[in-house]
N, C-alpha and C positions, 0 to 999 in steps of 0.2 A: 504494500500500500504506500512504501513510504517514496519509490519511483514514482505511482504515478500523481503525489500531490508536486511530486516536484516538478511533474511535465504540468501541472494544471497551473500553477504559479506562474509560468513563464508561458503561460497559453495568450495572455491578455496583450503580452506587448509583442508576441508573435504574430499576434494575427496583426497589430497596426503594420510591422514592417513588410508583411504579406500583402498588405492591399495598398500599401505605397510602391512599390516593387512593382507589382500586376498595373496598377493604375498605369507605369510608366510606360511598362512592355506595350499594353494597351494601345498608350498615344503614339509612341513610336510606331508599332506595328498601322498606326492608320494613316502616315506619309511615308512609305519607307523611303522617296527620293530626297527626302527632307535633308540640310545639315543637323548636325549633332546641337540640340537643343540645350544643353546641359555642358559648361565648360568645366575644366578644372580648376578655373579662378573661381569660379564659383561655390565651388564644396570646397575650395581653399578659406574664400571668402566666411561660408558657412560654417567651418568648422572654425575657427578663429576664436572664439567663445571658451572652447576647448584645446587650445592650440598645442599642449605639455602632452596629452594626452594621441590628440593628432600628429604629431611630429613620429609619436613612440610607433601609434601604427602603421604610420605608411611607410616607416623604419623596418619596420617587424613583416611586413608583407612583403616587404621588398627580400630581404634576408629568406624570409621561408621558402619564394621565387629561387632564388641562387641556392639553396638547399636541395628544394625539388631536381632542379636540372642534375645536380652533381647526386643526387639521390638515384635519378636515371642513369647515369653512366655509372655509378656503383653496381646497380642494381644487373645492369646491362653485362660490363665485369663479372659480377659473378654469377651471371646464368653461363657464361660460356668458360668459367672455371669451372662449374661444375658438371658442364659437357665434358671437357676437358679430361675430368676426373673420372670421371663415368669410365669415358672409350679406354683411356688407358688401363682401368684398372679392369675393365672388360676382359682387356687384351693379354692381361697379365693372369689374370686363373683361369683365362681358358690355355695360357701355356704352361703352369702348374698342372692342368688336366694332361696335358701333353706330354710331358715330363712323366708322371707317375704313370701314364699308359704303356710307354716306352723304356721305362724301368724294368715294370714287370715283364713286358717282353724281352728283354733282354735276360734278364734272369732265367726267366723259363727254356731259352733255346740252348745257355749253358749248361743248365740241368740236365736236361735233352741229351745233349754230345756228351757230359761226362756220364751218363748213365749206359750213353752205348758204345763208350770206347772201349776196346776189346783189351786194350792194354795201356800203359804209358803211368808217370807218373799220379798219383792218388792226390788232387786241387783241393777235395771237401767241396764243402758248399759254396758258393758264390754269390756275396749280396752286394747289388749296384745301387749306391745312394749318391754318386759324386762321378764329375767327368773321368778322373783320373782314376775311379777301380772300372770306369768303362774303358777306359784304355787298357787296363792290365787285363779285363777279359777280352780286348781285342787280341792279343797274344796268347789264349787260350781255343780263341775261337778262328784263329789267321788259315785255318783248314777247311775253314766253313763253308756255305754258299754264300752268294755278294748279299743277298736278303739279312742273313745274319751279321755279316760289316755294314749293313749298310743302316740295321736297326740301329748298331753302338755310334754309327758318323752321325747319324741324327738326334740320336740322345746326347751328344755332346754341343751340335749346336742348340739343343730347345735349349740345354742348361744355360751357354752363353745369352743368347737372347732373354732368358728368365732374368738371369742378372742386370742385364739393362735396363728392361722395363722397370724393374725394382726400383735401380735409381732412377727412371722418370716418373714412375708413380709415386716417391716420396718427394720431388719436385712439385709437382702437381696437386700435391695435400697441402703443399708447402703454401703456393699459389692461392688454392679453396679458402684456406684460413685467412689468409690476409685480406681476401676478394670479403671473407665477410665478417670483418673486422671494423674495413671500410665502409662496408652495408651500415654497418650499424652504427657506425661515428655519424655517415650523413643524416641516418632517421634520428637519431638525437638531436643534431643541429635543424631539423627538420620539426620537429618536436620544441623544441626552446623556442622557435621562432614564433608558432601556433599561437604558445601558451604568452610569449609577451602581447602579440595583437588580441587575443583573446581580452586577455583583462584592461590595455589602452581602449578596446573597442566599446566596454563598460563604463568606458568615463568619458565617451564622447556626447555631445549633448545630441538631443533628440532630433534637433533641424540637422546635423552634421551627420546623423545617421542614415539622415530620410533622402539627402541630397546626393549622398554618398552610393545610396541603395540607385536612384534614380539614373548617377551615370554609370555604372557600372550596368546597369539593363540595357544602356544606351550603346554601351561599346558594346555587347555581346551581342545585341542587335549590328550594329554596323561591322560587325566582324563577319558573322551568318550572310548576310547581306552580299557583302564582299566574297566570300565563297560559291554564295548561287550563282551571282551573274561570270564569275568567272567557271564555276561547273559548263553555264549554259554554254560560254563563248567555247568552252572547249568540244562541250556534244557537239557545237554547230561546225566547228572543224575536222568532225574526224563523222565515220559511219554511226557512234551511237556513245553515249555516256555512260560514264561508273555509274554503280548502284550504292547509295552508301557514303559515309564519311571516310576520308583517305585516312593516312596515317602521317598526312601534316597539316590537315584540316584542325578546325576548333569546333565543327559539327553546326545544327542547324539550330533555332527556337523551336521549343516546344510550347506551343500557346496552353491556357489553364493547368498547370501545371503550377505550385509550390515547391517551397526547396524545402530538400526530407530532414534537414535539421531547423534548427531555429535560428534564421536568417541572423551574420552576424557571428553565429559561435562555430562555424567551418571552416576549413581555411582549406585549399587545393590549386591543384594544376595541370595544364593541360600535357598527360602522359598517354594519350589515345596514341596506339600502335607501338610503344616504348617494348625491348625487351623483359621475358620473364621468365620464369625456371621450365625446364623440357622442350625449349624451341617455340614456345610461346609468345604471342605479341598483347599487348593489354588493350584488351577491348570493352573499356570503361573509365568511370571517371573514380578518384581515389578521394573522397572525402574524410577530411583527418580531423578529428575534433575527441573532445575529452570521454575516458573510458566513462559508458554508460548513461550517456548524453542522449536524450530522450529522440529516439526518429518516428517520423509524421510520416502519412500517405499523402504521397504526392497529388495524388488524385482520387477521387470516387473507385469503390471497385471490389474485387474480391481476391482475397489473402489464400495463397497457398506456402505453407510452410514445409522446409527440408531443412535437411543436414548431408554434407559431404565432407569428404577428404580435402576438397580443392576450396571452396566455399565456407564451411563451417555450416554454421546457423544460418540459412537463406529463405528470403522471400521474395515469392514472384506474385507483383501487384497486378493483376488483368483490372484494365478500367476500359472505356469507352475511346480512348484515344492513345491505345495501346497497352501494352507493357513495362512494368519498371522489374529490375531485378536489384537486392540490396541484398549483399555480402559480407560475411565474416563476424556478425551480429554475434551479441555476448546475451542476448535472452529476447525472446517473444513478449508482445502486450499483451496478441490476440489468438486466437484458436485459429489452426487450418481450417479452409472453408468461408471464414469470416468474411462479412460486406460490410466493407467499412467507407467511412466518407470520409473528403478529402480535410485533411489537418487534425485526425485522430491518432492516436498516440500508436502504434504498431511493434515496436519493439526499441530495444536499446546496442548502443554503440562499442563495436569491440574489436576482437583478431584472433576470433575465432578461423578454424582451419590451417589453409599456408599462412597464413599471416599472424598464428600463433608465436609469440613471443616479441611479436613487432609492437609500432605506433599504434593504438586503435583506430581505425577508422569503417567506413564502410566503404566497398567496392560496389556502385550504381552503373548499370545498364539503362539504357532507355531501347526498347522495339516497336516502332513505330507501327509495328506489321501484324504485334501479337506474337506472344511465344512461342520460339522455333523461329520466329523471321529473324532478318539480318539487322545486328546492332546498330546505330548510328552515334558518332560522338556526342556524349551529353555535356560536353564542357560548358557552349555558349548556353545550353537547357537551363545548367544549375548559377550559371556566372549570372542568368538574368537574373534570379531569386532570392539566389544565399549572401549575397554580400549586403 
């Protein structure tokens, strides 16, 4: 109970920066050839009331900005250390397999010969665990057939080869460790950033919030904007158009839509298509905000809940203007099945799944097509709503 009086308390001034937000999306979205309505002298001018407090954020945005990016190329690093580690260490007990097949073959064929030598010196038994007792039974066996030389020549090279891999696969762990070492320095600095804009964001006055909220709908508008007409120009020079946001796009507006936190306490960046673990590309937006931070349905609709290895705690919201998916969630409001309306309390904020032991946040989908269609970047979706 004591989660959801705490979503209900910050219900009141949620919903104001929601229907300043929307208001703005709104008027924007009814000139789209319009200039940019909304300067930054302006929310410069507006925030000026709170100016200690404004300097610290847009300090703190900026810094979490340079974090994200170097968070990306960390993160980028070590999916392909830990490719890296993978093949080799693949490659390496499958030639341990090699080795011991080879072993015992070798064994067995000297068995073999001394059991039916009719006469000659009495060897005993012969155990091959090392190249050099494969060479002393190559002097036992130098009467053999080439099959039996040729088993001891290749048991001497799997050994050499075993050796090498050894030292590139403790190379290569050597590599992993540091690749996420680095991981985790930048989601720290990644994290400090969050948490300074978070609390400056708390002592900005209300007009500096509200003006603040408005350009930022404006730029994600004129961003989206800028990506259509340039999608078009390009369908209209080639036989037919992408389907979909690219992987250097910022993605399109999602009209009636709310942002699944409480506008203000999020903080993220556009990593749509960035590397991730198993050859993966990130197909969503990474919303970072404090463990167990209350998340809202973005729209009207109905709640289906899961759990995965890859996800954790996940829900897929079906509304009327699509699909949302929200990731890595640290507990449910609502029951599977549930119809819920848009700015009701749905679950809370976590890292559950892969993203166990990380920054909290949720991993959000937008399908424009419904579930099972092809994702679209929600960057400019949530840039209209959350700030």
């Amino acid at each position: 109970m004591l989660r959801k009086d705490k979503a209900n308390e910050e219900r009141a001034t949620r919903t104001v920066l929601v229907v300043a937000t929307l208001t703005a999306v709104v008027v924007a979205s009814l000139s789209p050839g319009t200039a940019l309505g909304i300067s930054r002298g302006e929310v410069d001018e507006a925030c000026a009331d709170s100016q200690e407090a404004y300097d610290i954020y847009g300090a703190a945005r900026s810094d979490f900005e340079v974090a994200s990016v170097a968070l990306d190329e960390a993160n980028a690093e070590l999916a392909d250390a830990e490719y890296q580690e993978r093949r080799i260490r693949s490659a390496y007990e499958a030639r341990q397999e090699d080795k011991a097949e080879l072993s015992t073959r070798v064994e067995s064929q000297a068995v073999e010969l001394y059991m039916q030598a009719a006469s000659g010196p009495s060897m005993g038994m012969v155990s091959l665990s090392s190249p050099s007792e494969a060479l002393t039974a190559y002097e036992f066996l130098r009467a053999n057939a080439d099959e039996s030389m040729q088993s001891v020549n290749d048991l001497a090279a799997v050994s050499s080869e075993l050796d090498r891999l050894g030292i590139t696969l403790e190379a290569a762990v050597g590599e992993l460790t540091t690749a996420r070492d680095q991981q985790q320095e930048q989601t720290a600095e990644q994290e400090s950033a969050m948490t300074s804009a978070l609390g400056a964001y708390d002592d900005l006055s209300d007009r500096c919030r509200e003006l603040q909220a408005e350009y930022e709908a404006e730029q994600a508008r004129l961003r989206a904007e800028a990506e259509e007409r340039a999608r078009q120009r390009a369908a209209a020079a080639s036989s037919g158009g992408s389907g979909g946001s690219g992987g250097g796009s910022t993605g399109p507006i999602i009209g009636g839509i709310i942002c699944p936190f409480t506008p203000g306490r999020t903080h993220f960046s556009n990593s749509w298509g960035a590397p991730r673990s198993g050859g993966r590309s990130h197909k969503g937006t990474d919303l970072m905000a404090p463990f167990d931070e209350p998340i809202y349905a973005v729209a009207s609709g109905t709640v289906s809940t899961g759990s995965s290895g890859l996800g954790g705690r996940t829900i897929w919201l079906s509304t009327s203007i699509g699909s949302f998916y929200y990731a890595h969630l640290s507990g449910f409001a609502v029951g599977d099945g549930a119809h819920v309306s848009q700015g009701d309390l749905i679950a809370y904020n976590g890292n559950t799944g892969n993203a166990s032991g990380g920054a909290p946040h949720i991993h959000f989908e937008i399908h424009p097509g419904g579930r099972g269609s092809s994702a679209v970047n929600p960057y400019n979706a949530v840039a209209s709503v959350c700030f």
